[in-house]
C-alpha positions in Angstrom: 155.9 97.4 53.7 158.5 96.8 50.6 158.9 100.1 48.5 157.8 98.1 45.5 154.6 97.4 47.1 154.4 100.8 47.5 154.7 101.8 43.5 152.0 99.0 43.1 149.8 100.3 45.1 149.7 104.3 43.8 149.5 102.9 40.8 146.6 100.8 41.2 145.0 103.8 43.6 145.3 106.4 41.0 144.0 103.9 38.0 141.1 103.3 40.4 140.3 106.7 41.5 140.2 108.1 38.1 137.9 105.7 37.2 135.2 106.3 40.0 135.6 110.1 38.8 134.8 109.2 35.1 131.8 107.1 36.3 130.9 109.4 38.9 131.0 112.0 36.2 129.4 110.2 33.3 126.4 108.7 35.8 125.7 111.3 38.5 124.9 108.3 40.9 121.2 108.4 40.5 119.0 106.0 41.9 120.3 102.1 40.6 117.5 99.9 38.8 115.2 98.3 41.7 116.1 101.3 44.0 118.2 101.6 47.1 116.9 98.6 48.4 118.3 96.5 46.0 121.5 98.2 46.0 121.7 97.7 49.6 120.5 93.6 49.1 124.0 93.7 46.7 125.9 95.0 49.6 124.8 92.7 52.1 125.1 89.2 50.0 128.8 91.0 48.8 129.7 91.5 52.7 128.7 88.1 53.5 130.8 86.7 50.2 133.8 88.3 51.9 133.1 87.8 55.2 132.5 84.3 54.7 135.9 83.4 52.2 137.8 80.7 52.4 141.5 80.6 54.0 143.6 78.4 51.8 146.1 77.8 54.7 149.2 75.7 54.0 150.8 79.4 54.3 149.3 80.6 51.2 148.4 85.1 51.3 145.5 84.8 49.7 141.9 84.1 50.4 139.2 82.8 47.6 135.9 84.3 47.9 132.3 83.7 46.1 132.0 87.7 46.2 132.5 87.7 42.1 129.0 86.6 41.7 127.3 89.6 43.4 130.2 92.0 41.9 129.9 90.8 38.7 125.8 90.9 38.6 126.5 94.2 39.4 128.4 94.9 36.8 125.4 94.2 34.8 122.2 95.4 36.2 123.4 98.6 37.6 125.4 101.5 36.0 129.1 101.9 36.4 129.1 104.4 39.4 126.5 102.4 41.2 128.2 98.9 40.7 131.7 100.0 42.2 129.8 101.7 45.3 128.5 98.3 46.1 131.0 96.4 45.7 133.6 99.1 47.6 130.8 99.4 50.5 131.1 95.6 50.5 135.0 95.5 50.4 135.1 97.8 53.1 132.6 97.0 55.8 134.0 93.5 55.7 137.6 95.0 56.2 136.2 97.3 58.6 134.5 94.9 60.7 135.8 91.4 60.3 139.4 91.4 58.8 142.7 93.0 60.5 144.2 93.6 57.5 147.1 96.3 57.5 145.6 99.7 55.8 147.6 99.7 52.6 146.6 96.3 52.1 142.9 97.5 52.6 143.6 100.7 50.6 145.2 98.0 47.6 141.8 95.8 47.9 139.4 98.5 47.9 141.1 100.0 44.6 142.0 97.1 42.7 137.7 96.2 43.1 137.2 99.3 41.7 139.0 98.6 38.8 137.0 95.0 38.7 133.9 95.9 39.3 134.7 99.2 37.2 136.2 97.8 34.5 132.9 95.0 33.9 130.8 97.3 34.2 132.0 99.7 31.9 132.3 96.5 29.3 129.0 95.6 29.5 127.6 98.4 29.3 129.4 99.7 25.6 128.6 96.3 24.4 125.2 96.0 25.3 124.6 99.6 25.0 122.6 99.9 28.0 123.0 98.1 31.1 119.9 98.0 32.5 117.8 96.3 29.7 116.2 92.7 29.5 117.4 90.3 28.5 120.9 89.9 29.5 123.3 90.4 26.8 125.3 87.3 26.6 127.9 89.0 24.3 128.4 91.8 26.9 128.4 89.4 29.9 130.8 87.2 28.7 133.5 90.5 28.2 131.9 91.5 31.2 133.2 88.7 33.1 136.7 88.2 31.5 137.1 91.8 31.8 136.3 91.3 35.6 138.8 88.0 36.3 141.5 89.4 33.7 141.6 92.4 35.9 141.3 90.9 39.3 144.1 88.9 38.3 146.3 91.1 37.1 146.3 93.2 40.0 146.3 90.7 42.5 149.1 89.3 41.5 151.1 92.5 40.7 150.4 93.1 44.6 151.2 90.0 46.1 154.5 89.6 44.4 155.2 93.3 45.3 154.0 92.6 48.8 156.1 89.7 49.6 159.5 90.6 47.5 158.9 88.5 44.1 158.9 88.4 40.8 155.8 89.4 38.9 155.6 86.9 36.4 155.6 84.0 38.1 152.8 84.9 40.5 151.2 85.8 37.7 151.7 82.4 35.8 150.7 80.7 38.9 147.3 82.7 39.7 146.6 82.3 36.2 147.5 78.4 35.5 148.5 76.5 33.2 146.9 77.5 29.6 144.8 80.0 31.3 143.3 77.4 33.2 142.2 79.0 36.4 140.8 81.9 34.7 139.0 79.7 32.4 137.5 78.2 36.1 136.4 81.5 36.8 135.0 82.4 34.0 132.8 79.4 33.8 131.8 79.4 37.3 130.8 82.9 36.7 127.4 82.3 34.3 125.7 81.8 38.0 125.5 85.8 38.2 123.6 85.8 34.8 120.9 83.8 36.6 121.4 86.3 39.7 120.7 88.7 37.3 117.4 87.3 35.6 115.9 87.3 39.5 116.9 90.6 40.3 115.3 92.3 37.5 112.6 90.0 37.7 112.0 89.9 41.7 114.2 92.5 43.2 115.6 92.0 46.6 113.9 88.2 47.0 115.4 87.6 43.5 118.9 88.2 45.5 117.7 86.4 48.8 117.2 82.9 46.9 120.8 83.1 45.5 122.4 83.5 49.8 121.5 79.6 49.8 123.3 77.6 46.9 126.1 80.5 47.2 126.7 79.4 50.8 126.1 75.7 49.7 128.9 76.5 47.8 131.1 77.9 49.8 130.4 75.4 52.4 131.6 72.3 49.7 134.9 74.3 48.8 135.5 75.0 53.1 135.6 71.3 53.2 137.7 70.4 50.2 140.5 72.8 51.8 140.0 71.3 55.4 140.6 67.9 53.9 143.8 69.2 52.1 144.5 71.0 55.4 144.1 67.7 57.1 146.3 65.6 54.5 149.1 68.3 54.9 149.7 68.0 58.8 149.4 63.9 58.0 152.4 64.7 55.6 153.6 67.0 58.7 154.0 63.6 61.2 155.0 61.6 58.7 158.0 63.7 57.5 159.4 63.9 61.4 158.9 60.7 62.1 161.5 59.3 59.2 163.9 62.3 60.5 163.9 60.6 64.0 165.8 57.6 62.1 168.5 60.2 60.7 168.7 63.3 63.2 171.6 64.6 60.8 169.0 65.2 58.0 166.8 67.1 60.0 164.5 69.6 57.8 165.7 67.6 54.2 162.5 66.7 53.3 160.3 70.0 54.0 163.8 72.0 51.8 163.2 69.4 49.1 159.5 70.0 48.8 159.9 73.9 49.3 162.7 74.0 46.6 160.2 71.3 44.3 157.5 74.0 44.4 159.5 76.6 43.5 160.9 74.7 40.1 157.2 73.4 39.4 156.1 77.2 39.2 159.4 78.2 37.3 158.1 75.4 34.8 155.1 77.1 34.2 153.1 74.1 36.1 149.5 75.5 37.7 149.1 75.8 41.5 147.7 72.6 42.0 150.0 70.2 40.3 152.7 72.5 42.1 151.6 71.2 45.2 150.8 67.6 44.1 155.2 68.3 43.5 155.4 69.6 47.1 153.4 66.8 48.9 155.5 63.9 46.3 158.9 65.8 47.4 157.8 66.0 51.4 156.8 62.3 51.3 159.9 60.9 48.9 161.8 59.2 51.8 158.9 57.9 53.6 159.8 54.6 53.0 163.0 55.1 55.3 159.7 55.0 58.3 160.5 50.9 58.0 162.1 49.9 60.7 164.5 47.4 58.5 166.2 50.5 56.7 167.0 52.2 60.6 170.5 50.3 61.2 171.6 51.0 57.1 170.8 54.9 57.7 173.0 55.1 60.8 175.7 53.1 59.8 178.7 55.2 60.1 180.7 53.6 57.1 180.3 52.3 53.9 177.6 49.9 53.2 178.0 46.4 51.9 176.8 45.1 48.3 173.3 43.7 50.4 172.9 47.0 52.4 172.9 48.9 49.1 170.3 46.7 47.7 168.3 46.9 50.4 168.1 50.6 51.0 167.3 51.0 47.1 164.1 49.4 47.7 163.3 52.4 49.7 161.3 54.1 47.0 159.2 51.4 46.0 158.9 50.6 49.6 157.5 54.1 50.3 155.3 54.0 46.9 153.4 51.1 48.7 153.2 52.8 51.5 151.5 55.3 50.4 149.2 53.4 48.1 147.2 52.4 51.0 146.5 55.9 51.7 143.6 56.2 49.5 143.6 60.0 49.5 146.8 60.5 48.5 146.7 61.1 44.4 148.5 58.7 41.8 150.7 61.8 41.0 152.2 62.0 43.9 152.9 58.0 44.3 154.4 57.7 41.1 156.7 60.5 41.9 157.7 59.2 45.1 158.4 55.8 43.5 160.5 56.8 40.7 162.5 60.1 42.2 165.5 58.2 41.8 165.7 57.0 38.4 168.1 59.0 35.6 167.7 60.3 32.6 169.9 58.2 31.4 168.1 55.1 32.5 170.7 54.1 35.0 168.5 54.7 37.7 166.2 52.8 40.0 163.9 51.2 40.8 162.6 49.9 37.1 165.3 51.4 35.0 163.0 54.2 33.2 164.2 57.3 31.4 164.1 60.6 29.5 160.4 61.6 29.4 159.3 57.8 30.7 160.0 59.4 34.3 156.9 61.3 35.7 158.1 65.3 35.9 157.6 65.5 39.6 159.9 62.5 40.0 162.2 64.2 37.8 162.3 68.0 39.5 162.2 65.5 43.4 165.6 63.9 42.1 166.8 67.1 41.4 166.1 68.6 44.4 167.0 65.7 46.6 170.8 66.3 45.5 170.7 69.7 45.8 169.8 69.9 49.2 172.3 67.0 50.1 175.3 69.1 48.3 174.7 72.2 50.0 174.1 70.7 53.2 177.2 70.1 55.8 177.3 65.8 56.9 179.5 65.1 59.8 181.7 63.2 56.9 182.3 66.5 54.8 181.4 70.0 54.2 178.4 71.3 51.6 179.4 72.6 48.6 179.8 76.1 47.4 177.3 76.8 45.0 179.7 77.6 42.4 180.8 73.6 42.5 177.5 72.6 42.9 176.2 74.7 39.7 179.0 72.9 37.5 177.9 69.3 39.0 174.4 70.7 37.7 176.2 71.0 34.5 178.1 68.3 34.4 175.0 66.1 34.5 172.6 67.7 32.4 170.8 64.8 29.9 172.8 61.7 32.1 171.7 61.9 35.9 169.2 64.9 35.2 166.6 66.1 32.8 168.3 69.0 30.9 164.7 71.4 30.7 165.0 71.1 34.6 168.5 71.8 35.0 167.9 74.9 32.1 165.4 76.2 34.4 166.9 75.7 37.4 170.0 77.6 36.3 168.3 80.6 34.8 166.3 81.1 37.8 168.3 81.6 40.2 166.9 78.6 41.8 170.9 77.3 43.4 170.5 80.7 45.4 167.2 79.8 47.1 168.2 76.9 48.0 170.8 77.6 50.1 169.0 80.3 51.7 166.9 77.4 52.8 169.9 75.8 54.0 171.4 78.5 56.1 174.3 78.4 53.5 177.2 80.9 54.8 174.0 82.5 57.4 172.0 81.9 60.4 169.5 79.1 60.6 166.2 79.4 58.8 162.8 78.8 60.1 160.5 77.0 57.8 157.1 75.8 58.5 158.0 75.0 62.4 161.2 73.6 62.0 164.8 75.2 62.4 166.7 74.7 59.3 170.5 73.8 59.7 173.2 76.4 59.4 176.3 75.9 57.3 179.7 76.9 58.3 182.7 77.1 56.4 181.2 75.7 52.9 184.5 73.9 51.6 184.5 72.3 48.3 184.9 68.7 48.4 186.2 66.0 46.6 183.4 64.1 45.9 180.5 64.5 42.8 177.1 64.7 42.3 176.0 61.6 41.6 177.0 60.6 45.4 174.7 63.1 46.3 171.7 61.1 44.6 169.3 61.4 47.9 170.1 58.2 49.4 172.4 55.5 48.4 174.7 56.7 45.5 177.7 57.6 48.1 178.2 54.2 48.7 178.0 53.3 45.1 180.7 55.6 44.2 184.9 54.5 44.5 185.8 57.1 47.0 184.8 55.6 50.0 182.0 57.8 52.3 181.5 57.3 55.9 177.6 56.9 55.9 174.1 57.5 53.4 173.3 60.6 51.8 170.0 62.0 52.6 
């Protein structure tokens, strides 16, 4: 465990035990409205919410859960004290019994539902001014909920970034979305515990039972939305090694591009999802090299000919086409495939476009592309230190590449993640199955950024390379 995590976690602990004591205090845990049986129906639909949450995969740390709608009912039809004993004897049974979880992880989730459950309750409650009245307070639910998501946010991002060695903010920006959006999601889903509510107080524990079946409806549509994405990914996956089986010496370019991609989307404030729609565009951008007519131009070992140069420009487009036939595969992430290699300047290709005309994923791919290309060693040169390849960066900034990307990706220490990806000046790097490259001896070369334009600006250039940049 990191020492930061560590901080997070007393912090959160302590918040959350003082709480409990208030509420214990204040509330004496007396018997909760519709008795000890309905407290215990709460439990049991909670423990199955948890028990039953959905992996994200694609290496994500986090789980999504339909727990929010018992926890947040909670919240308004019992006290304080009696709403964070549910949801804690809910928390932990499921840790207890179903999850291996490492116990300061468990200790974290336990106390930052306190402060959730805690922290809703205690809203509606004041608002409302008793929390156990009919009808439900719609002024009090709504801060009820926020109160619930804001918090649940807050501190599940504060742990994850502690927990895996990064920086608060961004994990924040990304759990949050774009304009709030994902809270926004959550807050709208969440009127199905008002209706949980009504039926409790109105049928007690078969007021809870009827709301097991569209909750697990639910959960059963979202478990199939992420195996379809799950499914699309390992597609990407076979895809992505079979074009590196046509250039063995750019082994592990695409899956560096589309990590590094990610990274930038989330520096730019993008939400998760259209950070991955980056990620998938940015794994798939040389999928049009799959063609067997580009194979004898990607292994030449000299520089190409006027016709060999046209021909491995229509790559892109190529690849676009491709993957139009996919029908699953979003426009967003077509587009960006088929126009990662045109400027800012408009000297690019395949239809000339520029400035804001260029979709930003193809933009942040192009980017990327020649990043990975200068600090990676060819067998006709060395990579780049990143002190050359930050001034090529530079040098570039509004004529090969957008300057907001390039601002970003200067200020975020973005040049030093990627050549952790590349091994740069270390041992090799596993990523996602594969074995990155290591780089030796990073000389400076001779040569300039543009050449390192993913695929065919090297031979466009006047000093003469020996073969295709990736």
């Amino acid at each position: 465990m990191r020492k930061p995590f560590w901080v997070v976690l007393s912090i959160v602990a302590t918040a959350a035990i003082a709480l409990w004591l208030s509420a214990y205090r204040s509330y004496g845990l007396q018997t909760p409205s519709g008795g000890w049986q309905g407290f215990a129906a709460f439990v049991f639909v909670g423990l199955l919410a948890q028990v039953a949450a959905n992996d994200f995969g694609s290496g994500r740390p986090a789980k999504s859960s339909m727990a929010f709608v018992p926890f947040i009912t909670g919240a308004i039809v019992f006290r304080p004290d009696v709403a964070i004993l549910a949801a804690l004897l809910a928390v932990g049974l499921s840790a207890v019994l179903f999850e291996k979880r490492r116990r300061p992880v468990t200790v974290f989730n336990l106390a930052q539902t306190t402060l959730s459950v805690g922290g809703a309750a205690y809203c509606y409650t004041w608002i409302s001014a008793s929390g156990t009245t009919h009808p439900i307070d719609a002024a009090g639910f709504a801060v009820s909920a926020l109160c619930f998501f804001g918090v649940n946010i807050l501190t599940n991002s504060a742990g994850l970034a502690a927990l895996h060695g990064l920086a608060w903010p961004p994990v924040l920006r990304q759990m949050v979305g774009p304009l709030g959006a994902n809270l926004w999601y959550d807050f709208l889903a969440s009127p199905f515990s008002v209706i949980t509510a009504v039926l409790y107080r109105q049928y007690n524990v078969i007021g809870v039972a009827v709301i097991v079946l569209p909750l697990f409806l639910f959960r059963h549509s979202y478990s199939k939305t992420i195996d379809f994405e799950k499914a699309i990914q390992a597609l990407l996956q076979v895809l992505v090694k079979a074009i590196e089986t046509r250039d063995p010496y750019t082994k592990g370019h695409s899956i560096r591009v589309a990590t590094l991609a990610k990274a930038i989307a989330l520096d730019l404030g993008l939400g998760r999802r259209k950070a991955e729609l980056v990620e998938w565009a940015a794994l798939l951008h040389d999928i049009g090299k799959i063609d067997a007519v580009y194979a004898e131009v990607i292994q030449k070992p000299h520089a190409l000919s006027a016709d060999e140069r046209q021909l491995i420009r229509t790559h892109a487009s190529h690849g676009a086409d491709l993957l139009e036939s996919l029908s699953t595969l979003p426009p967003e992430v077509i587009k960006a495939v088929r126009y990662h290699h045109e400027r800012h300047d408009g000297q690019g290709y395949p239809d000339g476009l520029h400035g804001d005309q260029i979709p930003l994923s193809a933009r942040i791919i192009m980017i990327c592309d020649s990043i990975d290309a200068m600090l990676s060693d060819r067998p006709y040169r060395k990579a780049r230190a990143l002190s050359a390849v930050r001034s090529e960066l530079e040098r570039c900034r509004g004529s090969q590449f957008d300057p907001g990307v390039i601002d970003t990706i200067l200020s975020h220490n973005t040049l030093e993640r990627a050549a952790e990806l590349v091994g740069h000046g270390a041992a090799a790097t596993p990523l996602m199955g594969i074995v990155l490259p290591s780089v030796q001896d990073p000389a400076k070369p001779t040569v300039t950024a543009e050449e390192y334009q993913s695929v065919t600006v090297m031979a466009e250039t006047t000093i003469p390379p020996s073969r295709v940049a990736s």
